[in-house]
N, C-alpha and C positions, 0 to 999 in steps of 0.2 A: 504493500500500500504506500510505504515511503518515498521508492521507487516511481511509481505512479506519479504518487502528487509532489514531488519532488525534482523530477525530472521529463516524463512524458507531456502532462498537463504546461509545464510553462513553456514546453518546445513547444506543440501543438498553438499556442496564444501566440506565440511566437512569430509562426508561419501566417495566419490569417490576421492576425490585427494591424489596424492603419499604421503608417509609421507617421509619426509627426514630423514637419516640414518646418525649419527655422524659418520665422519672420520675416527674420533682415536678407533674405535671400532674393528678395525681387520689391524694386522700389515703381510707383503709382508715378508719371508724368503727371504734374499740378495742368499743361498746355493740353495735351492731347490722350490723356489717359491709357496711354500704352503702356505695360507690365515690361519691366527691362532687367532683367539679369544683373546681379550686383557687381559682378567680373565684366562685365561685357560695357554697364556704365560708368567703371573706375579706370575701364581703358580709352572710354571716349573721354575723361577727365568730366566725367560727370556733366555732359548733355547729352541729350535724347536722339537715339542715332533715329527716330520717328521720323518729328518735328523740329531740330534742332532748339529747343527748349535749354536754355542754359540754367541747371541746379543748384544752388549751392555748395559751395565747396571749401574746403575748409585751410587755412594758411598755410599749413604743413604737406597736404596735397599738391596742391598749387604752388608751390617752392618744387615740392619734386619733380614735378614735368617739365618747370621753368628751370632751375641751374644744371650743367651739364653732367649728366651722370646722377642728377636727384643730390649731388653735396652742398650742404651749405653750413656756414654754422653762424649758430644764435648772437645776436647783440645783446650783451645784457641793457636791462630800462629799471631804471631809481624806481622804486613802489612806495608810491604815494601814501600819507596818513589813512588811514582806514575808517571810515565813515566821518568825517568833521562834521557832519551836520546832525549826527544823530538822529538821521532820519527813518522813520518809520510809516511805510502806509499800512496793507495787507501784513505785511512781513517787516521786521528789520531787515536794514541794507545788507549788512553782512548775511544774514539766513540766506538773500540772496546773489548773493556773491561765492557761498559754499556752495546753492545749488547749480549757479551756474558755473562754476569750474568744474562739479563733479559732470555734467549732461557734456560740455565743450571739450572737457580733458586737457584743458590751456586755463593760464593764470587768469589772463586776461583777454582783451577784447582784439586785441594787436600785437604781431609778431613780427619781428625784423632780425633781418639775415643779409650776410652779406657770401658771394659766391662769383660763379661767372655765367653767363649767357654766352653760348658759342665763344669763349675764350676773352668774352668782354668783362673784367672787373667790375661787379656793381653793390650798391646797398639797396637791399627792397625789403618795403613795410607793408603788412597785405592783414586787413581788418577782417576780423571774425562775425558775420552777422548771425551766428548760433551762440552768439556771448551776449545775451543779453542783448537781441538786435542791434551789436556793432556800435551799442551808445558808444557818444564822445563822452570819457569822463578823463580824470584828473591823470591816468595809467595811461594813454591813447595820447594824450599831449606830451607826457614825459617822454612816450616812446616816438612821437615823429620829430623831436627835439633830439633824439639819441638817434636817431637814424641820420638825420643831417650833419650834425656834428662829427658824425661820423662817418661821414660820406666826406665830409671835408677835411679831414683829418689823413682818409687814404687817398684823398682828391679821384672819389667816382663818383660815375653819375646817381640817384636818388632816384629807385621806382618807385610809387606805391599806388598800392590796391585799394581801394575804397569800397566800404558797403555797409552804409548806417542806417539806424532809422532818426538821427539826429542827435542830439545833447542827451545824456544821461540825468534824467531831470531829479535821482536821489543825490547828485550833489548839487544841484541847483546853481546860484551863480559863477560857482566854481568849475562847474563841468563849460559856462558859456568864456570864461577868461579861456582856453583853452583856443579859443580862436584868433583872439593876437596873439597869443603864442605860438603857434603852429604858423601862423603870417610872419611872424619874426624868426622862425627857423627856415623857413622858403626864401626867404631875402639875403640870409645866410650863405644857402647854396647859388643864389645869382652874384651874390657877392664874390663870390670864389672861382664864378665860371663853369658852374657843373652843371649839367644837364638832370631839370627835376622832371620827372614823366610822370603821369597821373592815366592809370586804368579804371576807371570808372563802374564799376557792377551793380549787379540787381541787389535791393535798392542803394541809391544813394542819395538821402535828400536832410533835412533841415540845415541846423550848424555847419555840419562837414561840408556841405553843398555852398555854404556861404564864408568857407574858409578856404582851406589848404586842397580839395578836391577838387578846384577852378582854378589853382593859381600855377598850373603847369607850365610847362613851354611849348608842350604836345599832351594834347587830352585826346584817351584812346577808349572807348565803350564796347563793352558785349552787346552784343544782338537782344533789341526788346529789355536793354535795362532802361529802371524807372529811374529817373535824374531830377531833381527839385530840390525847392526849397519850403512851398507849401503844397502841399497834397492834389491831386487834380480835385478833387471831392470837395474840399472847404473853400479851393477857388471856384466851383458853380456855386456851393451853398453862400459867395461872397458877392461874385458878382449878378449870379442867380440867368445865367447863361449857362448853353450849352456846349462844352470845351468842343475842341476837332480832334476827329477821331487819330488817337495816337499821339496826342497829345503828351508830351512832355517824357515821350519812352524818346533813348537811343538816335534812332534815325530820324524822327521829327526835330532833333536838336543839330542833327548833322546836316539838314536840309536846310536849317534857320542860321547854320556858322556858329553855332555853340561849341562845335566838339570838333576836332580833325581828322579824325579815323571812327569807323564800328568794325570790329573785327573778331571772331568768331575765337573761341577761348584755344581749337588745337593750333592756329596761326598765330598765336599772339609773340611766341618766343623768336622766332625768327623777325617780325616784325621789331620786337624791341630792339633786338640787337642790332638791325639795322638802322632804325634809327637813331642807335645813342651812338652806335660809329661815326655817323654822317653827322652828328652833332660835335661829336670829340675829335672830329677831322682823321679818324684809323679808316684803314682799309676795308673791303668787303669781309663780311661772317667767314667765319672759318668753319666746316664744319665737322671735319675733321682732321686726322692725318693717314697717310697713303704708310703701309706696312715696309720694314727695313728687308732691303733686296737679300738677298743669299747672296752666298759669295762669289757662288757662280755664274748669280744675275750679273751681282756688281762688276766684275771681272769681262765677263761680254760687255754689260756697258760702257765700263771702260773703254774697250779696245773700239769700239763703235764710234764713240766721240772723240778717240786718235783718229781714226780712220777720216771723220769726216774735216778733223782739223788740218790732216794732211792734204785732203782734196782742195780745203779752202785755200791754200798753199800751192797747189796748182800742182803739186807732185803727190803721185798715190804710193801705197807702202807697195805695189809691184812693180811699177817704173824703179823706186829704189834697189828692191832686189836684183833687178836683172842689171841694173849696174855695176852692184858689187859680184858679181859673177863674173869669173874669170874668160875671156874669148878663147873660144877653142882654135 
C-alpha cells in the first residue's frame, strides 16, 4: 500500500496534471495587443516586433545594447538627505522609496555610466521611468550634475536618456530647484566644448521637459514618445478645444522643429556615435576590427606588396632574375 501511495499515485498525477506556465514568460503589447515571447522581446530591446511599439526598458538594459560589448561601468552620485520634508501622503516617503527600489532593483530613479559606442568615449545618464515614474527629485539632479562633471573631467561627450512623468512632488520645492541645477551643469558641458545629446523616451514631460531634456545640441526621440510639458488632456480641459491628432507625440514635434531626429531604439547606437564623431571632428564608427593574418597570410602579403613595389619601379623580381643569370 506504501508502495502504491507513495510512488505509483504521485507518478500517475504526474503524467496527466497541467503543468503551470511562469507568468513573466510572455508580455501583452499596451499598442496592438500581440503576446511576445520574453526572449524574442529582450532581443528586439524591448519593442514589439508586431507594431513597432517601443516598451519600457530599463537603464541597465539599454546600457547593454548601447556600449560595445554590453561594458560599462557605474558613476558613482552623492545621495541626497533622505526625506527633508517629512513628507507623508498614503505612505511615508521612505515606505516608498523601499518599495520602489525593491519592484526597480536600482537605488534610484537614474543611472550613469561611462563606456564607449563603436570605440567613441562617452558619459551617459538614462532615467528609470519604473522608479517611481522617473520623478525628478533631489538623487536625479545630483546624478546629471555627476554625469557632466564628469564628462568634463574625461572631456567626453554627455548622453542622456530621459523618461519622467515630471518633479517628484514628495520633495516638493526641492525636487523643482533641481532645474537650474541641471541648466547649470548643461552650460558646464558647452563651456568645455562637449557634445550634450538628449534621447528623449516615452514619456517625457513636466520639469524635465522644461529643463535639461531640451537643452541639447541634438535632440533625438523614439517613435510615438509622448514629449510635454502639460499633458494633452489638461491642455483641452484649458483651453477647452480639441488638440490635433498626435499631438505633442515624437513626430508631431519633429514636423513642428522641436526635435532633430525620431529614431527607432535598434538604430539608435550607430546613430549616436555618428553623431558625436561629427561633432568631436573623429573619423567614421569603427565597427570593428579585421582578425591578425597567419603567418603564412602575412608572409604572401608581404611578398605581394614587394612584388607590386617593384612593378611601381618599372623592374619586376623576373627581369631581375634573368639578369643575374649567368649567359651561357
Amino acid at each position: 500500500m506504501n508502495w502504491i501511495s507513495n510512488y505509483v499515485r504521485p507518478k500517475i498525477n504526474s503524467l496527466f496534471s497541467r503543468r503551470e506556465v511562469p507568468e513573466n514568460l510572455w508580455t501583452k503589447c499596451d499598442e496592438c495587443g500581440t503576446m511576445l515571447f520574453h526572449r524574442e522581446l529582450a532581443d528586439n530591446l524591448r519593442v514589439c516586433t508586431n507594431c513597432g511599439h517601443h516598451m519600457h526598458i530599463t537603464p541597465r538594459d539599454r546600457f547593454a545594447a548601447l556600449f560595445d560589448g554590453g561594458i560599462f561601468t557605474e558613476v558613482s552620485v552623492p545621495k541626497p538627505i533622505d526625506d527633508p520634508l517629512k513628507f507623508r501622503d498614503q505612505k511615508k516617503y521612505p515606505d516608498r522609496l523601499k518599495a520602489a527600489q525593491k519592484a526597480a532593483n536600482e537605488a534610484e530613479a537614474m543611472l550613469v555610466a561611462e563606456g564607449e559606442i563603436h570605440r567613441t568615449p562617452v558619459v551617459a545618464a538614462c532615467q528609470d521611468f519604473g522608479f517611481m515614474a522617473g520623478s525628478m527629485g533631489m538623487y536625479v539632479g545630483n546624478a546629471i550634475i555627476a554625469a557632466a562633471e564628469r564628462a568634463v573631467a574625461l572631456k567626453r561627450p554627455l548622453i542622456l536618456f530621459s523618461a519622467a512623468g515630471g518633479a517628484r512632488m514628495q520633495e516638493g520645492i526641492l525636487s523643482l530647484m533641481q532645474m537650474p541645477r541641471t541648466t547649470v551643469a548643461v552650460e558646464m558641458l558647452k563651456d568645455a566644448g562637449l557634445p550634450y545629446v538628449v534621447v528623449l523616451t516615452h514619456p517625457t514631460t513636466g520639469g524635465v521637459t522644461a529643463s535639461y531634456a531640451m537643452l541639447g545640441d541634438v535632440h533625438i526621440a523614439e517613435p510615438n514618445a509622448l514629449i510635454c510639458f502639460a499633458g494633452p488632456r489638461v491642455i483641452e480641459q484649458t483651453i477647452r478645444e480639441t488638440l490635433p491628432e498626435g499631438f505633442q507625440r515624437a513626430e508631431y514635434l519633429l514636423d513642428h522643429g522641436m526635435l532633430d531626429r525620431v529614431t527607432p531604439r535598434g538604430e539608435q547606437r550607430d546613430e549616436l556615435a555618428t553623431i558625436l564623431r561629427m561633432l568631436t571632428g573623429e573619423g567614421p564608427i569603427v565597427h570593428g576590427d579585421l582578425p591578425a593574418p597567419e603567418a603564412a597570410e602575412a608572409e604572401a602579403l608581404s611578398e605581394a606588396i614587394q612584388a607590386i613595389s617593384d612593378e611601381a619601379e618599372g623592374t619586376s623580381p623576373t627581369e631581375d632574375d634573368e639578369k643575374k643569370k649567368p649567359s651561357e
